[in-house]
C-alpha positions as CSV (number, residue, x, y, z in Angstrom):
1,X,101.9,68.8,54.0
2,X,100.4,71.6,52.2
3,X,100.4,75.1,53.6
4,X,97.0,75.3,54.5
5,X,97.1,71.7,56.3
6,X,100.0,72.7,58.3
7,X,97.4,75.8,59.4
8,X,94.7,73.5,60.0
9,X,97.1,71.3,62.5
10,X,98.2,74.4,64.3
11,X,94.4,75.4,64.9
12,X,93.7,72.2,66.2
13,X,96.4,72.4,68.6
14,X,95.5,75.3,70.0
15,X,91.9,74.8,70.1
16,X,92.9,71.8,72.5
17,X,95.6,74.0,74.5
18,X,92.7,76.4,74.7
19,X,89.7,74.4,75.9
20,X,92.0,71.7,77.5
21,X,93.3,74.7,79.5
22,X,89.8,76.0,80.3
23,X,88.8,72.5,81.7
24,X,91.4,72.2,83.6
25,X,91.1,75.6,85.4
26,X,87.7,75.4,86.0
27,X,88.3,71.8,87.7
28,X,90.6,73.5,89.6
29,X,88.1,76.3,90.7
30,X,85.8,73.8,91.6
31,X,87.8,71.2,93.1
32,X,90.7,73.4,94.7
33,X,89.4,77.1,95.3
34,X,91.8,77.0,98.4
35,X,95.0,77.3,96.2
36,X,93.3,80.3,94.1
37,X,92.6,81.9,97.3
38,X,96.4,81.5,99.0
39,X,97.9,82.6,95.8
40,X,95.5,85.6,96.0
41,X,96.0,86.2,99.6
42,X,100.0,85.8,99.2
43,X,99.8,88.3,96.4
44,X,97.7,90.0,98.1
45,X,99.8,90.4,101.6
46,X,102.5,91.3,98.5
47,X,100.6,93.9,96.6
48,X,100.4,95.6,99.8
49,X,103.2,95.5,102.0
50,X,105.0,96.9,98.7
51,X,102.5,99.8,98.6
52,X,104.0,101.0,102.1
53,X,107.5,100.7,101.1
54,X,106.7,102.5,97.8
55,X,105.0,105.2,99.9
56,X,107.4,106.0,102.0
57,X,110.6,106.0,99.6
58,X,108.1,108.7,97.7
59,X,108.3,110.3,101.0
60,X,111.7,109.9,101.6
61,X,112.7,111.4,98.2
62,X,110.5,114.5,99.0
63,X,112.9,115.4,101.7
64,X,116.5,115.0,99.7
65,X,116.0,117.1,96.9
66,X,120.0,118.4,96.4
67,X,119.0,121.2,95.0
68,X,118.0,123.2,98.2
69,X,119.5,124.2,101.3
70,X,117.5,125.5,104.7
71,X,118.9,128.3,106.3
72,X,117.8,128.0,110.0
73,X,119.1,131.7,111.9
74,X,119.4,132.5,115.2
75,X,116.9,134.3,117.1
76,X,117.0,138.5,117.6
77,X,118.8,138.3,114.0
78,X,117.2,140.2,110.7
79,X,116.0,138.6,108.1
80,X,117.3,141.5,105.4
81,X,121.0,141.7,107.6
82,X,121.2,137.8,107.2
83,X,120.2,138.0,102.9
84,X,122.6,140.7,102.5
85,X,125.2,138.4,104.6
86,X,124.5,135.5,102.2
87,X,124.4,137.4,99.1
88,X,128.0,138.6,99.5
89,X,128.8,135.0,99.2
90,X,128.2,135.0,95.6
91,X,127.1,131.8,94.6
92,X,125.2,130.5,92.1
93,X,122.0,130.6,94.4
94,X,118.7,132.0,94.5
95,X,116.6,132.6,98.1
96,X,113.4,133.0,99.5
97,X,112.5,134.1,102.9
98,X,109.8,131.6,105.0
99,X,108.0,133.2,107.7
100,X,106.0,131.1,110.6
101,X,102.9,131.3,107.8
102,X,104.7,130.6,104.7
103,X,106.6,127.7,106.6
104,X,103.7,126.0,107.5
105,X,102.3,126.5,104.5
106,X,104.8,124.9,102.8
107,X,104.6,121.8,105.1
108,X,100.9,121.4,104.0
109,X,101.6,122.0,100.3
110,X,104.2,118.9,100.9
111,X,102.0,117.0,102.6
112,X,98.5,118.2,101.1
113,X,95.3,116.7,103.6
114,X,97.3,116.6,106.6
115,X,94.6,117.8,109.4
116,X,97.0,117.2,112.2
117,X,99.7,119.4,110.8
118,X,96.8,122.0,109.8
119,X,96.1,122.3,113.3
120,X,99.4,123.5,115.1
121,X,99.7,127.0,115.4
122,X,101.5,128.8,113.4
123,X,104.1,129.9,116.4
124,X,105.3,126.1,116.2
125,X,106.8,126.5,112.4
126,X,110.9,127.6,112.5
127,X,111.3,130.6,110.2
128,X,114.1,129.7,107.8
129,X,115.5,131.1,104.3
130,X,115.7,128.4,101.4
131,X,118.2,128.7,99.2
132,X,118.2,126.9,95.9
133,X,120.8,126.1,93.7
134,X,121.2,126.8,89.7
135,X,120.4,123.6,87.9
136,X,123.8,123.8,86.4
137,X,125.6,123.8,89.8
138,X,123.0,121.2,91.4
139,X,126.1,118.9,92.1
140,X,126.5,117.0,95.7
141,X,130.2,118.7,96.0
142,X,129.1,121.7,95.4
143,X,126.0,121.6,97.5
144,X,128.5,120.0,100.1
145,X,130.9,123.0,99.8
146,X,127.9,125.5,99.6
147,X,126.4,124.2,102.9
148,X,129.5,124.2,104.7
149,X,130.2,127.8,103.8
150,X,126.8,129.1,104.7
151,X,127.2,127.2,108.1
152,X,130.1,129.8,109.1
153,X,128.0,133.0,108.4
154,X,127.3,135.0,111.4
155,X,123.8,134.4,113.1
156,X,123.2,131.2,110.9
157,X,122.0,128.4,113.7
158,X,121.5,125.1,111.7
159,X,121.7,124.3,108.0
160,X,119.5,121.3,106.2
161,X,120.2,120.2,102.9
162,X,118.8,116.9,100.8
163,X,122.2,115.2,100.5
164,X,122.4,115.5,104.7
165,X,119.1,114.3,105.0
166,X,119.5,111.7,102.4
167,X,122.6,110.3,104.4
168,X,120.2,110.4,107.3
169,X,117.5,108.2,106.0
170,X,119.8,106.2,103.5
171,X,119.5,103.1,105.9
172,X,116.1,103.3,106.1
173,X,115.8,103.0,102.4
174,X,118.4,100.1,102.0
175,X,116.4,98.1,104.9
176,X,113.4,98.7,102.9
177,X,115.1,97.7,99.5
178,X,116.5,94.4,101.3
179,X,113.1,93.3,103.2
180,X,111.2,94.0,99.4
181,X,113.9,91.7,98.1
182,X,113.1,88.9,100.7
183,X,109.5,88.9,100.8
184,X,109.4,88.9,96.6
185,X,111.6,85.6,97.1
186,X,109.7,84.1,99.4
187,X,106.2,85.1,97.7
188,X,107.4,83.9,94.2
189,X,108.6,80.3,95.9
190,X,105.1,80.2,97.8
191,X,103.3,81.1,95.0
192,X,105.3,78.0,92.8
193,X,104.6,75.6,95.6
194,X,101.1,76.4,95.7
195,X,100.7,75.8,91.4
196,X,102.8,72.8,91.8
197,X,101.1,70.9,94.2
198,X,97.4,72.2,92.6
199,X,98.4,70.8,89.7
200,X,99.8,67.3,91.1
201,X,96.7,66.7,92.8
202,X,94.9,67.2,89.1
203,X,97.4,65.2,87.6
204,X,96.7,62.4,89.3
205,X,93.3,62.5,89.5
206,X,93.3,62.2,85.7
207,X,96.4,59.8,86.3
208,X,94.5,57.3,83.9
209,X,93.4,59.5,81.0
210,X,96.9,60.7,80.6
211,X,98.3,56.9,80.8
212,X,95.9,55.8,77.5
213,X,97.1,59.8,75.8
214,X,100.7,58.2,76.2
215,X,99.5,54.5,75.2
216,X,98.3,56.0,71.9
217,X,101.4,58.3,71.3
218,X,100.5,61.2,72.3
219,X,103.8,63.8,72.9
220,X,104.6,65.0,76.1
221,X,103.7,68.7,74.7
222,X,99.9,67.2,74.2
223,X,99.9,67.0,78.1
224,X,102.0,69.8,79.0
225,X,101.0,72.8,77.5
226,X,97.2,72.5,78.8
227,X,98.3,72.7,82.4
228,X,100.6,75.7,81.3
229,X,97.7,77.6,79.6
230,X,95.5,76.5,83.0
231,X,98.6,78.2,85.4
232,X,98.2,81.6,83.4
233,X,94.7,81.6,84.0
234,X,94.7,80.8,87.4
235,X,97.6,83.2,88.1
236,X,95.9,86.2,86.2
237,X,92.5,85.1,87.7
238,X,94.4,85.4,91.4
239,X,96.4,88.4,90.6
240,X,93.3,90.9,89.3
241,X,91.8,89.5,92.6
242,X,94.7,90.7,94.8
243,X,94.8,94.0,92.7
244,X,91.2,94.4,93.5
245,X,91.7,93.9,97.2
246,X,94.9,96.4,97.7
247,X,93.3,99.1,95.7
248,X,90.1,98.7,98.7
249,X,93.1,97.9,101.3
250,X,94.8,101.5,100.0
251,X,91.5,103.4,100.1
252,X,90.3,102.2,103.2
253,X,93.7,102.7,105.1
254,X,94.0,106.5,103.4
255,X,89.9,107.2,104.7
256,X,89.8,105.6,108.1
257,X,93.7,105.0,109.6
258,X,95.8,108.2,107.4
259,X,92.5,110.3,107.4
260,X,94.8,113.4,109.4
261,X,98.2,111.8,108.6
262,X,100.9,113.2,106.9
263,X,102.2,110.1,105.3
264,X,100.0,109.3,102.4
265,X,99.5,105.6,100.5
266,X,100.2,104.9,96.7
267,X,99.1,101.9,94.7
268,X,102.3,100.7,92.5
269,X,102.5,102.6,89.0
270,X,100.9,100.2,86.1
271,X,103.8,100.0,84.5
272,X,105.3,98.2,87.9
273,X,101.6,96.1,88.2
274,X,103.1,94.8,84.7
275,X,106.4,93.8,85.5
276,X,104.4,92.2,88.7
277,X,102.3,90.4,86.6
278,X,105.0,89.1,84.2
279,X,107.0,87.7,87.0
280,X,103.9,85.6,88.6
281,X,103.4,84.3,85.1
282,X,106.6,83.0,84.4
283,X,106.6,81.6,87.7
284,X,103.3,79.9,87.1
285,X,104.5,78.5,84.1
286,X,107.8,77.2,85.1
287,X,106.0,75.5,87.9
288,X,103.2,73.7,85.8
289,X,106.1,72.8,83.6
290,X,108.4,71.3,86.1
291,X,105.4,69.8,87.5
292,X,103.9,67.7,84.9
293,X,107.2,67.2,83.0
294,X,108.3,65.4,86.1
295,X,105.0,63.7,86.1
296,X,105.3,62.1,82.7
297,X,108.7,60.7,83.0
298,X,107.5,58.6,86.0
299,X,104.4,57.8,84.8
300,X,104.1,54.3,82.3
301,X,101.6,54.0,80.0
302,X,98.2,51.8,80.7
303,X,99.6,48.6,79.1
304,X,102.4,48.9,81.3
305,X,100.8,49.7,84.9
């Protein structure tokens, strides 16, 4: 076969994957919107319990950065006396004092849009002197070591540092990491059942059509690929849906329920909606595959039934 016949054939083939696929999603649209709406709703119920872990491991990470230290003092005690106290431990440091004002401040830069926090009075923020360590010596050692020295200067009361607060809130993260690890399981099997079974009930609807494609020697590929092509449809179709309705689901928590929060909502990164996205699809078409491969081996040909 010449060159441009062997082009021809492989046009032909994919102009019947293609419209062969299109049929067969549309059918399913029409004759099954309940399986395009679970998978939606389960990627939906996915999209969005993700965006709350995601959110607050962003906040959790806000409050271990190793690099600084929070010098809490003891009332009646100087701010200058206390500098000049630390500074004759020469270390690699730099400080900066934070009065009531600046303290608060801070909080709200950390938390920008936080009304409720906006509203204490200022006498409610601890005065404290952050001290931040050179990039070079940024080491959790020597942050350990540099903590535990500053905790045995005179008129120093408590001492905060990321690596201490990380240990704190550790657990919280590894729950969070476990519970994401379950759901994804159990939302990739649903979503496999769900194509599975949507596709068996189309398979045997056209249970006769296929029987004279096999009576006539048509390869199991003929059949196959179609219902593949129609999975990817279906799941792209149902995940832009479930994008569209966390994206509302983020907005309207952050404007009505977070409106004088602290604690602030983030849709996943695209790169992360991608990786998503190429997960469902191979699970869509693993599941279409398994399906109607399982199919056609059980099923006999017209002459035969």
């Amino acid at each position: 076969m010449t060159a441009v016949g062997k082009g021809i054939r492989a046009l032909d083939k994919f102009t019947h994957t293609f419209s062969k696929g299109l049929i067969i999603f549309f059918d399913n649209i029409r004759g099954n919107m309940l399986s395009v709406f679970t998978i939606t709703t389960l990627i939906f119920f996915y999209l969005a319990v993700f965006s709350v872990n995601y959110s607050a491991t962003k906040a959790i990470d806000k409050l271990t950065d190793i690099k600084t230290i929070s010098i809490f003092i003891e009332e009646g005690v100087e701010h200058s006396d206390m500098l000049n106290r630390l500074s004759k431990l020469q270390m690699p440091v730099s400080f900066k004092l934070f009065d009531k004002q600046a303290a608060k401040d801070r909080v709200m830069k950390l938390v920008p849009g936080a009304k409720n926090i906006e509203k204490l009075p200022v006498e409610l923020f601890p005065e404290f002197i952050e001290m931040t360590m050179a990039d070079y010596a940024a080491q959790d050692g020597l942050v350990f070591e540099v903590a535990k020295e500053v905790e045995k200067v005179g008129g120093v009361r408590t001492v905060e540092y990321g690596k201490r607060v990380g240990e704190k809130l550790s657990k919280v993260k590894y729950t969070s990491f476990i519970f994401m690890l379950f759901i994804s399981i159990l939302t990739g099997i649903s979503v496999a059942v769900v194509i599975f079974n949507t596709i068996r009930l189309n398979l045997y609807r056209t249970q006769k059509k296929i029987m004279i494609y096999k009576l006539v020697g048509a390869t199991k590929s003929f059949v196959i690929i179609p219902y593949m092509f129609a999975a990817v449809l279906e799941a792209a179709f149902s995940y832009l849906l479930a994008m569209l309705a966390n994206h509302l689901f983020v907005l309207g928590v952050e404007k009505y329920l977070l409106r004088d929060s602290y604690f602030f909502l983030f849709t996943p990164p695209m790169p992360l909606y991608g990786f998503f996205y190429l997960l469902l699809t191979a699970t869509a078409v693993t599941s279409a595959f398994i399906c109607v491969y399982s199919f056609l081996i059980r099923l006999k040909s017209i002459n035969e039934a």
